[in-house]
C-alpha positions in Angstrom: 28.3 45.1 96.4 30.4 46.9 94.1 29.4 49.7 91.4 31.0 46.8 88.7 28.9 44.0 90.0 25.4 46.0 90.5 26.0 46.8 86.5 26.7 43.7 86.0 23.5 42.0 87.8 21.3 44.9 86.1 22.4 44.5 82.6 21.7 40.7 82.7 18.2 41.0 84.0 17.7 43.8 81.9 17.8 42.0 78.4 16.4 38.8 80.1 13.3 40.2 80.4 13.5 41.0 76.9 15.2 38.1 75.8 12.4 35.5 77.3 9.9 36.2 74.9 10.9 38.9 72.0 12.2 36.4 69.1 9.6 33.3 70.3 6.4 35.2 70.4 5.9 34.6 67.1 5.9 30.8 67.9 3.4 31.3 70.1 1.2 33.1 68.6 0.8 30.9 65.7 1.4 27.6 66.8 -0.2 28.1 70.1 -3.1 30.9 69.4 -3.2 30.3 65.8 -3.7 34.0 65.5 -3.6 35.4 62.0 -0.3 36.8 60.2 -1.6 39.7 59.6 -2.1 40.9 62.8 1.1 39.6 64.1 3.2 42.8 63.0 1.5 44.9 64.8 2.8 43.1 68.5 6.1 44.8 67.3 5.0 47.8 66.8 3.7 48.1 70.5 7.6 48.9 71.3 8.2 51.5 68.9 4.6 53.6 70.1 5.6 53.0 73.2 9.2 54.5 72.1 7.6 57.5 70.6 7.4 59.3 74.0 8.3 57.0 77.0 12.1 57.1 76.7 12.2 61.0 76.0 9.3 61.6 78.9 11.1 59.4 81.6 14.3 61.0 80.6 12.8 64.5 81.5 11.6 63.2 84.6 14.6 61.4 85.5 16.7 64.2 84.9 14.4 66.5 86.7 12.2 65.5 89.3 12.8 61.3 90.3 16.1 59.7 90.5 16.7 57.7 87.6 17.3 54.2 89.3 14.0 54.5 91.2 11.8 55.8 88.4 13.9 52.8 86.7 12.7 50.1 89.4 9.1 51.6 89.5 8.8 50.9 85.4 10.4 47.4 86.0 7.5 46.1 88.4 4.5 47.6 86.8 6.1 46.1 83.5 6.6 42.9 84.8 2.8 42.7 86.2 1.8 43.8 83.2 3.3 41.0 81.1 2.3 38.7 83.2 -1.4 39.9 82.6 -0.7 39.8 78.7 0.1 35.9 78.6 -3.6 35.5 79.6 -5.1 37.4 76.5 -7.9 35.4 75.0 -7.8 37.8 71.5 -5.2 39.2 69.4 -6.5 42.8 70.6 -6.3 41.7 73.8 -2.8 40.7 73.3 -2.0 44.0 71.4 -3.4 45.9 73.9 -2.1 44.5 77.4 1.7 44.0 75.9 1.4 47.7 74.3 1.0 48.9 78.2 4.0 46.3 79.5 6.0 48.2 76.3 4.9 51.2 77.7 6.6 50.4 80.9 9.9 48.0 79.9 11.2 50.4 76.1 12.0 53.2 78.9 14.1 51.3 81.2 16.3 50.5 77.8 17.9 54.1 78.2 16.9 54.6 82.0 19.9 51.6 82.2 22.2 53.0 79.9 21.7 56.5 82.1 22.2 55.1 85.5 25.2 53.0 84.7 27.0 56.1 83.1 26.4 57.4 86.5 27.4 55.2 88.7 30.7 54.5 86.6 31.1 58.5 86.2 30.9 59.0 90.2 33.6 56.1 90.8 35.8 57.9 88.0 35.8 55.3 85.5 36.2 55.7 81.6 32.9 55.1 80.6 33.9 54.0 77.1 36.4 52.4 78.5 34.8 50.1 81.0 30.4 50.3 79.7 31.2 47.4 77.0 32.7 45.0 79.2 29.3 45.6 81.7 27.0 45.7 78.9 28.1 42.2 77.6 25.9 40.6 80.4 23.2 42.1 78.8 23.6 40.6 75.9 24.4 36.6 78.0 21.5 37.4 79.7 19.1 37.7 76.6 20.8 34.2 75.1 20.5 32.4 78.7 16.5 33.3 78.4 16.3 32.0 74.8 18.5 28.9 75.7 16.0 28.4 78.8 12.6 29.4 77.0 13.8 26.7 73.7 15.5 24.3 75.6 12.1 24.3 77.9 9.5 24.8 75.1 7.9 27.6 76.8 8.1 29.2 73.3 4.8 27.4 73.2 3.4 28.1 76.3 2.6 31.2 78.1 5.1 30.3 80.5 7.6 32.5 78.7 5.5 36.0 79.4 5.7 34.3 83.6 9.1 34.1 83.5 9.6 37.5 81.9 7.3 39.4 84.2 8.8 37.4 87.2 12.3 38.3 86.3 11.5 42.2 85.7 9.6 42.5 89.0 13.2 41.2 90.7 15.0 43.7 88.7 12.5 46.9 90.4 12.9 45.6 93.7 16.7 45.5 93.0 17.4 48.6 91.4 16.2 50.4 94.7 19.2 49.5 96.1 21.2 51.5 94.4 23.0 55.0 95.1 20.8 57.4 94.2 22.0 58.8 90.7 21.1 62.3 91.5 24.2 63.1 93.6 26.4 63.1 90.6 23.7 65.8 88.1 23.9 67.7 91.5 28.0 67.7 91.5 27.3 68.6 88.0 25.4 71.4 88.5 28.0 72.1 91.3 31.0 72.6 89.0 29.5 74.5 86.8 28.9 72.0 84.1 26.1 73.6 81.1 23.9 71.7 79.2 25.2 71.3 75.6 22.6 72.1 72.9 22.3 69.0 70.3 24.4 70.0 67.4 23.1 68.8 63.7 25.8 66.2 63.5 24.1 64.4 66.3 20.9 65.3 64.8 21.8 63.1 61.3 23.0 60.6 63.6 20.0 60.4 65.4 18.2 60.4 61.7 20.0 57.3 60.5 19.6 55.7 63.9 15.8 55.4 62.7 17.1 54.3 59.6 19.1 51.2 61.5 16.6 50.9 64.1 13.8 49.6 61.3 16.5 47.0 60.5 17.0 46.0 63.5 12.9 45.2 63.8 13.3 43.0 60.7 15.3 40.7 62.6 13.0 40.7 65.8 9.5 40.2 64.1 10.7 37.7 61.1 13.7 35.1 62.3 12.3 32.8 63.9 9.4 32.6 61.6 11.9 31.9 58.9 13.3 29.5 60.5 10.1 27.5 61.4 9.1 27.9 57.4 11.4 25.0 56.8 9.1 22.7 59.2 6.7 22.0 55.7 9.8 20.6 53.8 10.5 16.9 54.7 14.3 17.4 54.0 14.6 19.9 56.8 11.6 19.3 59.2 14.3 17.0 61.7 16.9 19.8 61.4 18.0 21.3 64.3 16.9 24.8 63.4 13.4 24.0 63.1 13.3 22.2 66.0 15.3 24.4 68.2 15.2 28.0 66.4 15.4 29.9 69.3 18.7 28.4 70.2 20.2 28.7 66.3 19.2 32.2 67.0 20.8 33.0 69.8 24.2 32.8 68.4 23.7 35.9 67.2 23.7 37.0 70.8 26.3 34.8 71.7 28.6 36.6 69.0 27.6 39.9 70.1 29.1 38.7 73.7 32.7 38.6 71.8 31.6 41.6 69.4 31.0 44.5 72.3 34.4 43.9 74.1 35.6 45.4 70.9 33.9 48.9 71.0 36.3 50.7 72.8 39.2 49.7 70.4 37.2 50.2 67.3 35.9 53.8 68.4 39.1 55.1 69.8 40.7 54.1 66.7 38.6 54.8 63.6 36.0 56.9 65.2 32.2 56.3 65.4 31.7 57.1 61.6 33.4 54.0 60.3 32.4 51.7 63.1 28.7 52.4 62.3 29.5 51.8 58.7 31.0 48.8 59.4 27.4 47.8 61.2 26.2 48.4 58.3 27.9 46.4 56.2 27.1 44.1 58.7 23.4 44.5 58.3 23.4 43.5 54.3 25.3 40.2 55.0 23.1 39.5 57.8 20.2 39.5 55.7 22.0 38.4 52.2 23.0 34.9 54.1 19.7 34.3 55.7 18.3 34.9 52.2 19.8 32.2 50.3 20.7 29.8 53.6 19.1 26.8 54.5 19.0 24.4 57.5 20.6 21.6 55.0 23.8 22.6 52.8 23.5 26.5 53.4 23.6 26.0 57.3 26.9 27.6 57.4 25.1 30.6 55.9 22.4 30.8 58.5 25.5 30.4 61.1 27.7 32.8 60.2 24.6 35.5 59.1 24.1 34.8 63.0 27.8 35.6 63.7 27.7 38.4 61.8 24.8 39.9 63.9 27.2 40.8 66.2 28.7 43.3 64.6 25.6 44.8 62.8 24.2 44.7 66.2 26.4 46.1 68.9 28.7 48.5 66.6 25.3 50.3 66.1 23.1 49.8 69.3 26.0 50.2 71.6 28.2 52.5 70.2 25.5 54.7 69.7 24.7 55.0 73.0 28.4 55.8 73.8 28.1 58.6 70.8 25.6 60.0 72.6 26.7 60.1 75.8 29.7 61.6 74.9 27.8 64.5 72.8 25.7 66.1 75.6 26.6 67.3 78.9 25.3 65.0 81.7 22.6 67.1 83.2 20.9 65.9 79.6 22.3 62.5 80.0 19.0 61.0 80.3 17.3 62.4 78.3 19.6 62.2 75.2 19.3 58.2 75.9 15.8 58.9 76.3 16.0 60.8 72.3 18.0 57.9 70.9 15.8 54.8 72.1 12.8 57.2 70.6 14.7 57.2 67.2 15.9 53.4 67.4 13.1 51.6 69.0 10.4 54.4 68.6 10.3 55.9 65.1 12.7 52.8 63.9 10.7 49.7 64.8 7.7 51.3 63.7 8.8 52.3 60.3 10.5 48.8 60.1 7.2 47.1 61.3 4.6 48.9 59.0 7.1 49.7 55.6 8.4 45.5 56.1 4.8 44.6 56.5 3.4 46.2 53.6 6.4 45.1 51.6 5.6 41.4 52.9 1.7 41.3 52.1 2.4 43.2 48.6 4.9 40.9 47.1 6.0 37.6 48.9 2.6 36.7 50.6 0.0 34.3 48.7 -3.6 33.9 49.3 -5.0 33.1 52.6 -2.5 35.3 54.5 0.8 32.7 54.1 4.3 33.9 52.9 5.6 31.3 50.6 8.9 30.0 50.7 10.6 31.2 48.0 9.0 34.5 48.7 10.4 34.4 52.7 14.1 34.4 50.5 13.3 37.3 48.8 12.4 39.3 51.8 15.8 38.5 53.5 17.2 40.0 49.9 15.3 43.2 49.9 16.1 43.9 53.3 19.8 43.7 52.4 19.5 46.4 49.2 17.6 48.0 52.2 20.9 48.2 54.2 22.7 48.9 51.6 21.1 52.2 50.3 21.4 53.7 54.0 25.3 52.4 54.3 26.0 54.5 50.8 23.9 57.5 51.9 25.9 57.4 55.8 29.5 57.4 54.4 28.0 60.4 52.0 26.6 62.5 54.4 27.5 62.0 58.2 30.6 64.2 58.8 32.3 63.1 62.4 34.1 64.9 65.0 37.2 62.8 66.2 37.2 65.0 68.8 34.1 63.6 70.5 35.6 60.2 71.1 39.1 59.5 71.8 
């Protein structure tokens, strides 16, 4: 099997994992469970502690002592036994507790995959910027074939979801221990002479407004479907295809980011990684602004194309990131500068978002007995954009690039 192909088969199990229950656990948990709101932030944050130190630890060790695509598989199957275990919870602790530990075990692999398919493409001689995108994009069709398969299925209801996610990542470890061991190419490294750059302070704002991004990213996540289903109590709307199926309405955001990734290379060889991630976010206030005043009747279109738009707020940050980073460190740090970024994005960043968008929620959009109201559902959507908007204007002030870094 080729070096293309492997990526290819990893990338789409990676993010189908993911994909099979991230954006319908909330319909679980209340439909199903009928677990309290309140709690239900705090299933997010289990990915953000678990991005605190995982990514940053494994990328030590992977860039040390265990080859990165075997440390890579190990994480995959105890993850996958470990979600498996969480569908069984009987208490919202329970829950919290057993899917922190499957976190614990999946938020590394995030960078662990980025790492090993810079490798792999680096040993073969390819342009990593060049070629990464169009690999990465079956990441991103995996993630929407799990969402189409979990709605289309109802196992957004059933536990049947956390099965097929914990099935799918178990594959993924036993696969990944095919690969050429990743190691060969840090030793050619070490070889030639090649010295570990030290992290210079413009990749150190970066990696600050990464949290900054990665908290809006979380929004999304924790709060789209749930908007969705909040039209089900409004006669006009409860038939509608996006109460019924919201999963799928979903996924075209990750059917746009598909189109949106091919695009990287072209954007950040020809305006340069500051102006792409200002274009995400740009991205990110429109995203939010349309699904604030959209609705499933006449403001579809809104809640379409805020969809479509996640493409672009989406990859031009998450993926081109990556890229930045790869390209700012030498690769005997390679792993562990992934391992940095996932700790800012899905680590500091989803738990900011989680804890600051919770507080926000239960202060001044929730009503009594623990239930956001509609109107109030709006103006979180709206917030979130002045949100976005504040770090876009405080980016373009401060960030200064280095064309130099990507060409």
């Amino acid at each position: 099997m080729g070096v293309r192909l492997r990526i290819i088969v990893m990338m789409f199990l990676q993010y189908f994992i993911w994909g099979a229950w991230l954006i319908t656990v909330g319909v679980w948990w209340f439909n199903t469970k009928g677990w309290p709101a309140s709690n239900f932030g705090a299933i997010f944050s289990t990915m953000g502690i678990a991005s605190l130190f995982m990514p940053t630890l494994s990328g030590i060790i992977a860039d040390k002592f265990i080859n990165a695509e075997k440390l890579y598989g190990i994480f995959h199957i105890l993850g996958g036994v470990c979600l498996i275990w969480a569908s069984v919870s009987l208490t919202p602790l329970e829950f919290f507790v057993r899917i922190l530990i499957a976190m614990c075990f999946y938020m590394p692999t995030l960078a662990l995959a980025n790492s090993v398919a810079y490798s792999l493409l680096e040993m073969k001689g390819l342009d990593i910027v060049k070629v990464f995108p169009s690999l990465r994009v079956f990441g991103t069709i995996g993630f929407i074939v799990a969402m189409w398969g979990v709605g289309l299925l109802h196992l957004d209801e059933t536990s049947g979801m956390f099965y097929l996610a914990g099935i799918s990542a178990i594959v993924l470890g036993i696969y990944s221990f095919t690969f050429p061991k990743c190691s060969r190419f840090k030793q050619m490294a070490v070889q030639e002479g090649v010295k570990g750059k030290i992290f210079s302070k413009r990749l150190v704002i970066f990696f600050f407004f990464s949290v900054l991004l990665g908290a809006a990213l979380q929004l999304t996540n924790a709060y789209g479907a749930i908007f969705l289903h909040s039209f089900h109590s409004m006669s006009q709307y409860s038939n509608s295809v996006c109460v019924k199926y919201p999963s799928i309405i979903l996924s075209i955001s990750q059917i746009s980011e598909t189109v949106m990734i091919l695009f990287i290379p072209f954007f950040l060889s020809r305006f340069g990684i500051k102006k792409v991630i200002m274009l995400s976010m740009v991205a990110w206030i429109f995203r939010f602004l349309l699904f604030g005043f959209g609705n499933p009747g006449s403001g579809l279109w809104m809640i379409i194309l805020s969809c479509i738009i996640y493409g672009v707020a989406f990859d031009f940050f998450i993926v081109s990131g990556s890229l930045y980073t790869e390209k700012c460190v030498a690769v005997t740090q390679r792993s562990r500068a992934q391992g940095i970024y996932q700790l800012m994005v899905n680590g500091i960043g989803a738990i900011l978002g989680s804890l600051v968008s919770g507080w926000v929620i239960s202060r001044f959009f929730m009503l009594p007995g623990d239930v956001i109201h509609f109107q109030g559902i709006h103006g979180v959507w709206v917030t979130f954009s002045l949100y976005a908007l504040v770090i876009a204007v405080v980016f373009w002030m401060i960030f200064k690039e280095d064309k130099s870094i990507i060409k």
